[in-house]
C-alpha positions as semicolon CSV with decimal commas, in nm:
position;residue;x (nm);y (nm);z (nm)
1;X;7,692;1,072;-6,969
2;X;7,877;0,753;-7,022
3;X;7,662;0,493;-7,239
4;X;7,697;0,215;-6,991
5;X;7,658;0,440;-6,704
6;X;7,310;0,529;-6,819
7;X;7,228;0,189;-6,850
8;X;7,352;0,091;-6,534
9;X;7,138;0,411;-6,385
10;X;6,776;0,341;-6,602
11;X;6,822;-0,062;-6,459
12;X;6,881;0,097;-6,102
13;X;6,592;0,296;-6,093
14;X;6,412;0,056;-6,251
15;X;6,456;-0,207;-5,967
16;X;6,404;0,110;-5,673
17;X;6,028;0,120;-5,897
18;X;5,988;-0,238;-5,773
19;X;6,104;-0,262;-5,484
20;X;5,871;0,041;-5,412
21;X;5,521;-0,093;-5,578
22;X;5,590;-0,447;-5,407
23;X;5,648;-0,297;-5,039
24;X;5,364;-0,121;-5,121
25;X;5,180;-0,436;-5,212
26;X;5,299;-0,607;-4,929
27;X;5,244;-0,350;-4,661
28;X;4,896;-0,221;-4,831
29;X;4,669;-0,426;-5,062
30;X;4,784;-0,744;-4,948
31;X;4,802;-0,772;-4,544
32;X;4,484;-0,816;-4,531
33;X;4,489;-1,156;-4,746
34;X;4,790;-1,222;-4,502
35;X;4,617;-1,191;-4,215
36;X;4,290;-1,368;-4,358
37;X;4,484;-1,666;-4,391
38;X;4,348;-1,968;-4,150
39;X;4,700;-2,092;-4,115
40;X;4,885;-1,771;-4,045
41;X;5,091;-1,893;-3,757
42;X;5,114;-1,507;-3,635
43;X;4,732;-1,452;-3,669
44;X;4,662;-1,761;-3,473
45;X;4,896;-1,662;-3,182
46;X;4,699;-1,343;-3,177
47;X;4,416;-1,450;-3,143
48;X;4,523;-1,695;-2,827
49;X;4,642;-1,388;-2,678
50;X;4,309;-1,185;-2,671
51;X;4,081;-1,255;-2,339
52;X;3,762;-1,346;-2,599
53;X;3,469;-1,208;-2,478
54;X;3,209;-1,441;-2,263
55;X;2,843;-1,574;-2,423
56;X;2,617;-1,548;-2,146
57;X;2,229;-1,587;-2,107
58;X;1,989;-1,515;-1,789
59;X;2,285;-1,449;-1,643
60;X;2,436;-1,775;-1,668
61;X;2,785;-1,823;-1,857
62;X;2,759;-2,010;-2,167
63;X;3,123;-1,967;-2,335
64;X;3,468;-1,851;-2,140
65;X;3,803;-1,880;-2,141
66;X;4,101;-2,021;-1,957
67;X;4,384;-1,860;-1,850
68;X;4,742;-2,041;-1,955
69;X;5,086;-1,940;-1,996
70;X;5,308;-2,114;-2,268
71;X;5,590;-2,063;-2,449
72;X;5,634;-1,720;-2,280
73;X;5,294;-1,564;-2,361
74;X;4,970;-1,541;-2,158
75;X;4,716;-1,708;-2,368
76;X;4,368;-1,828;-2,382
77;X;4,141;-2,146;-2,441
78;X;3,795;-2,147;-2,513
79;X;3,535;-2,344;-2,253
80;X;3,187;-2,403;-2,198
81;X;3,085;-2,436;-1,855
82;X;2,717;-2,531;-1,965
83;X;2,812;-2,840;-2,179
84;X;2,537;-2,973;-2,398
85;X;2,296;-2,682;-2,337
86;X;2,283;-2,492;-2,627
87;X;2,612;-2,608;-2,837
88;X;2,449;-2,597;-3,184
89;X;2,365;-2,193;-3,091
90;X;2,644;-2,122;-2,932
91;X;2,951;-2,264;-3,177
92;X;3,259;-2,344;-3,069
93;X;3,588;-2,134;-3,125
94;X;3,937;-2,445;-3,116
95;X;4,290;-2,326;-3,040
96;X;4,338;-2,392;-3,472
97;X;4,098;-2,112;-3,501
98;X;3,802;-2,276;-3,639
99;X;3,467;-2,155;-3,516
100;X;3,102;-2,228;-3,522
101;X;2,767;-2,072;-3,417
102;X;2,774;-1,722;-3,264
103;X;3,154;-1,790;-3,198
104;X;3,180;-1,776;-3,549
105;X;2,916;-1,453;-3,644
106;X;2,991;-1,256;-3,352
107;X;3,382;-1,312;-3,369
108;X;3,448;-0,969;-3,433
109;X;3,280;-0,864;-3,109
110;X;3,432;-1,173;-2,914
111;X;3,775;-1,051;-3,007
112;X;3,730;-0,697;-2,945
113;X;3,774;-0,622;-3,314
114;X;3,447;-0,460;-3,335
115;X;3,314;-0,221;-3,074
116;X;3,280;0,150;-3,017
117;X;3,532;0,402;-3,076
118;X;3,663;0,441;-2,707
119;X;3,747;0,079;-2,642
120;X;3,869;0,048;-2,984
121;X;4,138;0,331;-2,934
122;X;4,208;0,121;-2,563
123;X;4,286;-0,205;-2,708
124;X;4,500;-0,092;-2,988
125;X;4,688;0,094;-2,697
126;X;4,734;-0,293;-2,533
127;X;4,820;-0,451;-2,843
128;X;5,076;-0,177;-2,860
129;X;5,168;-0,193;-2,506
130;X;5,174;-0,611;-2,527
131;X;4,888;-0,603;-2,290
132;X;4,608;-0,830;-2,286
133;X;4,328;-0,731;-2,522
134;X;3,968;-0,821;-2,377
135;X;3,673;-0,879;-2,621
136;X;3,301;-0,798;-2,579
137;X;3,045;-0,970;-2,423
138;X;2,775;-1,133;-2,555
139;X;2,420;-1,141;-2,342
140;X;2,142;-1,328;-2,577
141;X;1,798;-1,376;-2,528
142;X;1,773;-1,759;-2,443
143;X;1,628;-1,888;-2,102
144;X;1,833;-2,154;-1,965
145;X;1,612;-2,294;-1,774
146;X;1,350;-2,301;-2,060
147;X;1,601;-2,417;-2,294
148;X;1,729;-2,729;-2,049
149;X;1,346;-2,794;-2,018
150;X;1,310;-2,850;-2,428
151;X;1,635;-3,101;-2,399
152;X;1,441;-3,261;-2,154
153;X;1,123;-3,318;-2,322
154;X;1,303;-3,425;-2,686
155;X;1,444;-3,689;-2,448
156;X;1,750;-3,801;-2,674
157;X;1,527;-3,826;-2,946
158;X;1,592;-3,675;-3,275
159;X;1,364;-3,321;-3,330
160;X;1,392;-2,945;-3,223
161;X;1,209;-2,707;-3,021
162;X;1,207;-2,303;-3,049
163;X;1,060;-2,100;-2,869
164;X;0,974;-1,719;-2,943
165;X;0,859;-1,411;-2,791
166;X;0,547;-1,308;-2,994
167;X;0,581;-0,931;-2,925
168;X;0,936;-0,891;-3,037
169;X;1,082;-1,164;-3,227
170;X;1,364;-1,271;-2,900
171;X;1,450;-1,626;-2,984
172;X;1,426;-1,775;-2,585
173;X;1,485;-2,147;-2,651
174;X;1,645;-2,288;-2,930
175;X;1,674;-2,664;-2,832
176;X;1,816;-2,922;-3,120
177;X;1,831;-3,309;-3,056
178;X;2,081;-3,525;-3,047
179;X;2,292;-3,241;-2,800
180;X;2,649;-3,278;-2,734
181;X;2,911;-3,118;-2,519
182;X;3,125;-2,850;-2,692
183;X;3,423;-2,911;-2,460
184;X;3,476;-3,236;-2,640
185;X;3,619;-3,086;-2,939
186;X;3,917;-2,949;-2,829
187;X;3,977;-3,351;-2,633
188;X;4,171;-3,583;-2,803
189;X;3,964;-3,752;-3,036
190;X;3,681;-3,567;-2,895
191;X;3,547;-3,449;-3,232
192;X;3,508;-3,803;-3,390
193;X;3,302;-3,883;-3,045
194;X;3,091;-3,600;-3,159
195;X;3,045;-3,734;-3,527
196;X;2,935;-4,057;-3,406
197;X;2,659;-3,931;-3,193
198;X;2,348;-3,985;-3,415
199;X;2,076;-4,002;-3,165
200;X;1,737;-4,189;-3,149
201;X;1,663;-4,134;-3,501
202;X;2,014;-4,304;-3,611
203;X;2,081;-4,027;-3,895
204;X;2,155;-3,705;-3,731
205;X;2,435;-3,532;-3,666
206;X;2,502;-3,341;-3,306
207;X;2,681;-3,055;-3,494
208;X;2,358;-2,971;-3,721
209;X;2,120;-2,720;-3,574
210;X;1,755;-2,860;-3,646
211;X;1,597;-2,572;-3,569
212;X;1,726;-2,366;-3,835
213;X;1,911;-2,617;-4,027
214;X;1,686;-2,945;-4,000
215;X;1,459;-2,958;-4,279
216;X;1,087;-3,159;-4,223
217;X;0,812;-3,201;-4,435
218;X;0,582;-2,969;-4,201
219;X;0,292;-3,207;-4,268
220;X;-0,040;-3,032;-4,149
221;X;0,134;-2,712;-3,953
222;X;0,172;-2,594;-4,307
223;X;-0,235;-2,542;-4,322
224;X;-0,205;-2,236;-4,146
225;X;0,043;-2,117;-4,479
226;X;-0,252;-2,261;-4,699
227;X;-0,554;-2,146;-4,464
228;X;-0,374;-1,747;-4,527
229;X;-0,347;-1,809;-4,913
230;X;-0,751;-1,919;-4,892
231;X;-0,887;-1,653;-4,673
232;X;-0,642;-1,360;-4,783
233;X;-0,685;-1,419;-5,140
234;X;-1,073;-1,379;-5,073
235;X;-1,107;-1,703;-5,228
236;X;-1,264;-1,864;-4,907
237;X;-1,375;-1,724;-4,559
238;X;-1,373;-1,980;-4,214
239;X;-1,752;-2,030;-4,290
240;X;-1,721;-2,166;-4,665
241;X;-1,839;-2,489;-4,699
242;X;-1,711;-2,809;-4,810
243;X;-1,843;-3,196;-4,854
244;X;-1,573;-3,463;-4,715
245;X;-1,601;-3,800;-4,811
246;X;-1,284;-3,895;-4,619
247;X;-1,094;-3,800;-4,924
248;X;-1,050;-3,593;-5,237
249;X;-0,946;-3,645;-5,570
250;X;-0,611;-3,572;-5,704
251;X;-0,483;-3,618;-6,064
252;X;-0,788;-3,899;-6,088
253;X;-0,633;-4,084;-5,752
254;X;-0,738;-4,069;-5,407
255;X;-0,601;-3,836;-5,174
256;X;-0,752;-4,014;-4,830
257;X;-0,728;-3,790;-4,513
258;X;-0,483;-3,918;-4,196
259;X;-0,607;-4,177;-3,990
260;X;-0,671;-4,110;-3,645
261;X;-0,546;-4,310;-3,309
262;X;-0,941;-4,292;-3,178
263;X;-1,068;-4,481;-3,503
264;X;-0,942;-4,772;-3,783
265;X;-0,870;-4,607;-4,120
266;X;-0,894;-4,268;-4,252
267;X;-1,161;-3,987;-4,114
268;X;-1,494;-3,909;-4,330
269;X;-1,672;-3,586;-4,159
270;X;-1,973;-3,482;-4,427
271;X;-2,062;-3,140;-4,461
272;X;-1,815;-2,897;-4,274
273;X;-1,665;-2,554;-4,309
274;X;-1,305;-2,476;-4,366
275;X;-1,271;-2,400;-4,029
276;X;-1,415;-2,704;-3,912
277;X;-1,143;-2,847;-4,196
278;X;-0,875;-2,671;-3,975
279;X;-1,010;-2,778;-3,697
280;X;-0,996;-3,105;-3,764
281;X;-0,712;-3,118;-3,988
282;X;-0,892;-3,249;-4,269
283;X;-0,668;-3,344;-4,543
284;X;-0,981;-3,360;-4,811
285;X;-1,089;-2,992;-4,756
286;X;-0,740;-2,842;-4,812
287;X;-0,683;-3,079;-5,092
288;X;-0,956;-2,946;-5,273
289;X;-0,841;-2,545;-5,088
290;X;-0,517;-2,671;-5,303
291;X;-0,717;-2,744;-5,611
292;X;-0,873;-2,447;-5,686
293;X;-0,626;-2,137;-5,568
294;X;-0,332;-2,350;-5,707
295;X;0,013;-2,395;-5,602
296;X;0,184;-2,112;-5,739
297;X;-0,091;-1,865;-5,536
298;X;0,024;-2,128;-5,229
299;X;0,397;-2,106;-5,266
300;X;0,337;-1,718;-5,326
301;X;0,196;-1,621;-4,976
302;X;0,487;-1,913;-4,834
303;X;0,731;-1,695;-4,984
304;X;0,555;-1,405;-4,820
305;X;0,598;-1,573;-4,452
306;X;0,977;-1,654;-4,543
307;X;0,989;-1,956;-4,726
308;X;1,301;-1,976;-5,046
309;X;1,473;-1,722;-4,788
310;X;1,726;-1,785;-4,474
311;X;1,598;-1,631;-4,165
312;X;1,749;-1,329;-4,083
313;X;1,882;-1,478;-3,741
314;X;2,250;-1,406;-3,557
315;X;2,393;-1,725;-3,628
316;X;2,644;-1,735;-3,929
317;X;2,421;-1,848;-4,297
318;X;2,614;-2,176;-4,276
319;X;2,430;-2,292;-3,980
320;X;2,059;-2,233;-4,169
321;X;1,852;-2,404;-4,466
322;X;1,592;-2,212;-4,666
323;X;1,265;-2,403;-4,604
324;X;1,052;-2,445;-4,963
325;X;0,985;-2,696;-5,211
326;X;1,312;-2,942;-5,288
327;X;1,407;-3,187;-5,591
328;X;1,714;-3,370;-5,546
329;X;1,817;-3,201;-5,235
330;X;1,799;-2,838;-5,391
331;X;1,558;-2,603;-5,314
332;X;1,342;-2,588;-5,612
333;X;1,085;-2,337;-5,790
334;X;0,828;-2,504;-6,015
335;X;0,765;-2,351;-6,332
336;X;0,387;-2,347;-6,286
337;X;0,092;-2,511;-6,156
338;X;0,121;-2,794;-6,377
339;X;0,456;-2,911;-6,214
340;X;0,312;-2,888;-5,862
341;X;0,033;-3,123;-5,697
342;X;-0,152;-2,875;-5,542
343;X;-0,372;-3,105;-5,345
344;X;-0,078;-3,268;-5,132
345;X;0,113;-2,920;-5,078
346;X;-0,172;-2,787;-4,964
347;X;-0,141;-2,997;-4,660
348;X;0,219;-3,015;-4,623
349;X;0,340;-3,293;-4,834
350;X;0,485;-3,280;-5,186
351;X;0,867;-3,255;-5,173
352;X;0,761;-2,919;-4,903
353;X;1,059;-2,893;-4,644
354;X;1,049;-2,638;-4,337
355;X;1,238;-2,549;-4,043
356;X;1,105;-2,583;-3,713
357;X;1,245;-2,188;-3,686
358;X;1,064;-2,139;-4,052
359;X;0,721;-2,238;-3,873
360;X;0,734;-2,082;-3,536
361;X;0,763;-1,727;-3,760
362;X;0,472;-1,846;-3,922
363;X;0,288;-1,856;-3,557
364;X;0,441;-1,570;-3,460
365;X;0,269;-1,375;-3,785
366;X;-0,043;-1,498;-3,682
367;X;-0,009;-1,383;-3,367
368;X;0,111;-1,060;-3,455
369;X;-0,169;-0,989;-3,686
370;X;-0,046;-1,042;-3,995
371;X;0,321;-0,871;-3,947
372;X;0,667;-1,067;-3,895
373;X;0,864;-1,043;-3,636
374;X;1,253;-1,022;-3,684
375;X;1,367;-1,342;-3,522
376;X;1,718;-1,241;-3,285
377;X;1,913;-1,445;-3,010
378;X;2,183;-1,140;-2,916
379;X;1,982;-0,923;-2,628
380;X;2,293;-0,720;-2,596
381;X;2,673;-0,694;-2,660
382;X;2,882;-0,562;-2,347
383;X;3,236;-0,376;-2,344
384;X;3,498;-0,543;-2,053
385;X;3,444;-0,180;-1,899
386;X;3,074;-0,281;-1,890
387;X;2,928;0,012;-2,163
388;X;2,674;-0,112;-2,384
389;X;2,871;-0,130;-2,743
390;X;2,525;-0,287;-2,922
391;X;2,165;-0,319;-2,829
392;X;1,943;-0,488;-3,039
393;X;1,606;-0,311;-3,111
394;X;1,309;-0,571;-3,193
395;X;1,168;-0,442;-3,574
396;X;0,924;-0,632;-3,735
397;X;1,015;-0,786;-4,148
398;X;0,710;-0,665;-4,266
399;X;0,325;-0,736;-4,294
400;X;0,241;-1,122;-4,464
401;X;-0,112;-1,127;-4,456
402;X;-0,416;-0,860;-4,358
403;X;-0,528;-0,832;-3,962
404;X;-0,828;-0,982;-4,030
405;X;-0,711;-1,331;-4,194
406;X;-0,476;-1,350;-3,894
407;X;-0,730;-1,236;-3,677
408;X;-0,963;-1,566;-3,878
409;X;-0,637;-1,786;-3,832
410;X;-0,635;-1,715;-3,454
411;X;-0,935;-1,805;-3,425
412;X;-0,929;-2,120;-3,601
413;X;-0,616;-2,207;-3,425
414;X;-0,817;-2,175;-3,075
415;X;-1,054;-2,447;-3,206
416;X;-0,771;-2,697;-3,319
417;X;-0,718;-2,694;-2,906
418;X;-1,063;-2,650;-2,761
419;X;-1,229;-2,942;-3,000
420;X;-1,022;-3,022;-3,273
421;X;-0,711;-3,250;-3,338
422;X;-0,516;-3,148;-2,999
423;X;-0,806;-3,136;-2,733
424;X;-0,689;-3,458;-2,625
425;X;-0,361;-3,253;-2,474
426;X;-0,510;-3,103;-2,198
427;X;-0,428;-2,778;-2,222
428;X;-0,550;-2,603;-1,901
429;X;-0,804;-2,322;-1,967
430;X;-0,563;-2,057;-1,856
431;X;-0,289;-2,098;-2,074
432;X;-0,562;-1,976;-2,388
433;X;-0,352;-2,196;-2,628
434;X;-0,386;-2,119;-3,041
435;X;-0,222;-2,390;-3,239
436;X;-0,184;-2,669;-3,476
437;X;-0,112;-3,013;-3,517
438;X;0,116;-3,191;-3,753
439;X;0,169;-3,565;-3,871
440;X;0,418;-3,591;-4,183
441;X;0,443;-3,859;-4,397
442;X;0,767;-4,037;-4,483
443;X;0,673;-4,326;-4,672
444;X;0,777;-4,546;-4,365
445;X;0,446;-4,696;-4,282
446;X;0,291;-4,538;-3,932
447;X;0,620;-4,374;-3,870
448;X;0,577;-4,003;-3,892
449;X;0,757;-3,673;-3,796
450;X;0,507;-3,520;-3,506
451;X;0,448;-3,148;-3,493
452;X;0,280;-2,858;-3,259
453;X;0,327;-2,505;-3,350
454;X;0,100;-2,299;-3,131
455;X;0,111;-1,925;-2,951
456;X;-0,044;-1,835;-2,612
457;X;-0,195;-1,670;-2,458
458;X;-0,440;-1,656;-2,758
459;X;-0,569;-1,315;-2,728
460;X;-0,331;-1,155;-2,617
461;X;0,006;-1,343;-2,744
462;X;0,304;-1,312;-2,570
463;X;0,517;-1,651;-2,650
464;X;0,544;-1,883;-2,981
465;X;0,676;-2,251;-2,970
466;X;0,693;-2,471;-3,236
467;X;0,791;-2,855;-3,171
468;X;0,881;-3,130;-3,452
469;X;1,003;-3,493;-3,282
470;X;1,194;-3,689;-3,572
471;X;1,047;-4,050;-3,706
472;X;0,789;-4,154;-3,413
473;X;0,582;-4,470;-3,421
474;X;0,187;-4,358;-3,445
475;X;0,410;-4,020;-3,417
476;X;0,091;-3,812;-3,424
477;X;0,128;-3,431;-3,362
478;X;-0,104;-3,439;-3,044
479;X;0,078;-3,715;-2,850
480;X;0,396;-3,669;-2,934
481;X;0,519;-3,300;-2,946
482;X;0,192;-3,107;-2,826
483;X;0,305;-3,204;-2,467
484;X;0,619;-3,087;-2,493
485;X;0,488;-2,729;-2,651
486;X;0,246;-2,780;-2,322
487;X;0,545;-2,752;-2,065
488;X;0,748;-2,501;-2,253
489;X;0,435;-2,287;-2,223
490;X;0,407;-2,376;-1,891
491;X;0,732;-2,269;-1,784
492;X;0,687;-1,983;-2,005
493;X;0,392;-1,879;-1,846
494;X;0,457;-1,962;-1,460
495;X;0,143;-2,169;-1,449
């Protein structure tokens, strides 16, 4: 063969190699970065095209879409019939192709991407026929009406409210404060309307979910975290007994207990058991509970009910904070005892953040004898033919603490409502409330964050609702969020 005929040949076949490995590229390895691509103009036009599944709950319609034709093509635009209900939950999904919320986690099922093998071999026959291609439908566990009662009660001010079935984990009210409607992001200038609403509190942001995302020093909800350290360790039982001068001492300061609306300055009770100290929410006994089992042993059973973890929840991890111990805005381990004040974490204080979502789970342990319920909003999801594609099944995450401690805890709870620090509520006798009472410091003088976190009925729990109301003057647990835990229950209840 010709010298420069062979060269012209090996440079040929050379160039058929790679023209071969990059169509292969192309067409293989790489169309899936292609069509990952937020500003693929032929992804985005896709996705306009597909009838997106609706988000309903209690049979009420919480996201759908409208029908438009443009440019040609049958398209459609995302709307929320239900406004400001549950926007924080539900997400939005924007013609750009941003999403939020379940729009954003469940997108797969929304967009009929991800369903069961018979509808999944009918839609690829539309996209092939250029038909319309109809997602799955989301049914979740909220109660509208329940969850338009907690907006209610918040009022416009700043705070959260969840609210849990006990039994199996079904996340029926998820209510975060300041609300806004989701069809104002696709308005003109309707997402810097959002931005600016800051609510009652002046610092929080609409988009943020508090109730999985809103992080609150839990104040004295978190005794029923220390109480299960004290009584599961076997380092204490309800009947050990303590002396409380109206204070303890910390690191050779005093650690006073909270003042109380009924008296001037801080409480002094004497002689009392710890469950007298629960009871009462004395900050003394569980400073001293704090003292002696230590921090680490309290941090280790916190861990235990979910704490330095995100809940395991629907919504997308974005859209949740880990509640724990933070430095500097970062969740934060100590090294050891030493590095922790034992005293003030015992009763909620000392750099400890929670969720409002975080402390309902720890009620709902309680109440299910020492085991955690998997928290879930998404009942069921729904093919446009109507068969079931997913179910969820409730499982619990494990067991936190031993039947009996919750079975003490339960009992302790009962007494915070019959005689202790939220018998001023008025709880009718029927509703068999367990719960507790928080006040959290924020080093702004007698402005506190107020919390309830309480299960009912007590013996026999069937709901959990926890409550926290951002920055309230004389914001004291009792007055300020036990009433609204009072008519969640109520509706709950159908008292």
């Amino acid at each position: 063969m010709n010298k420069q005929l062979l060269h012209v040949s090996v440079a040929a076949l050379v160039l058929l190699a790679a023209l071969i490995v990059s169509t292969t590229y192309w067409q293989t390895w790489a169309v899936g970065d292609l069509a990952d691509r937020q500003d693929n103009s032929i992804q985005l036009i896709t996705r306009l095209t597909v009838d997106r599944g609706k988000i309903l709950a209690g049979g009420r319609v919480l996201a759908a879409n409208v029908k438009h034709r443009k440019h040609g093509l049958t398209i459609f635009t995302r709307r929320y019939p239900s406004g400001s209900l549950a926007p924080q939950v539900i997400g939005y999904a924007t013609e750009a192709g941003t999403s939020t919320g379940l729009e954003q986690s469940l997108d797969d099922y929304l967009t009929g991407a991800n369903t069961n093998l018979t509808n999944t071999f009918k839609e690829e026959l539309h996209r092939l026929g250029n038909q319309t291609v109809h997602g799955d439908n989301v049914i979740l566990t909220l109660r509208p009406a329940v969850q338009a009662l907690a907006l209610q009660q918040l009022a416009g001010r700043c705070g959260a409210v969840v609210a849990l079935d006990a039994k199996t984990g079904a996340v029926l009210a998820m209510a975060s404060s300041p609300t806004y409607d989701a069809n104002l992001i696709e308005q003109p200038k309707g997402y810097a309307k959002v931005l600016k609403i800051k609510g009652s509190c002046g610092d929080s942001s609409a988009l943020v979910n508090n109730a999985t995302a809103g992080l609150y020093p839990p104040g004295s909800t978190f005794k029923m975290v220390t109480a299960a350290a004290a009584l599961d360790s076997g380092a204490y039982t309800p009947s050990s007994i303590f002396n409380d001068p109206g204070y303890c001492i910390e690191y050779g300061q005093h650690v006073s207990n909270a003042g109380n609306p009924d008296q001037n300055g801080p409480e002094a009770f004497g002689n009392v058991t710890l469950a007298q100290g629960f009871e009462h929410s004395i900050n003394s006994v569980f400073c001293n509970v704090g003292k002696h089992i230590g921090g680490e042993k309290i941090l280790e059973y916190a861990k235990r009910f979910g704490f330095y973890s995100l809940p395991p929840l629907d919504l997308p991890p974005s859209a949740s904070q880990a509640s724990g111990l933070y430095k500097n805005g970062k969740l934060w381990t100590p090294k050891n005892n030493f590095a922790i004040d034992s005293g003030r974490l015992a009763f909620g204080q000392f750099n400890m953040l929670a969720t409002p979502l975080q402390m309902a789970l720890v009620a709902a342990t309680i109440a299910d004898k020492g085991m955690q319920p998997k928290p879930y909003l998404v009942q069921k999801i729904v093919a446009a033919d109507g068969s079931t594609v997913a179910k969820t099944s409730p499982q619990m995450l494990g067991r936190v603490i031993k039947p009996q401690t919750a079975a003490e805890l339960n009992q302790m709870m009962q007494l915070v409502v019959q005689g202790g620090t939220a018998a001023t509520v008025g709880f009718p006798p029927n509703l068999d409330v367990a719960g507790k009472t928080g006040t959290a410091e924020l080093g702004l003088g007698s402005v506190y964050d107020a919390w309830f976190v309480c299960f009912a009925p007590a013996n026999n729990p069937r709901f959990v609702v926890a409550v926290v109301v951002e920055k309230q003057p004389n914001g004291f647990g009792a007055s300020v969020s036990a009433p609204i835990a009072k008519a969640i229950l109520e509706k709950l209840l159908g008292t």
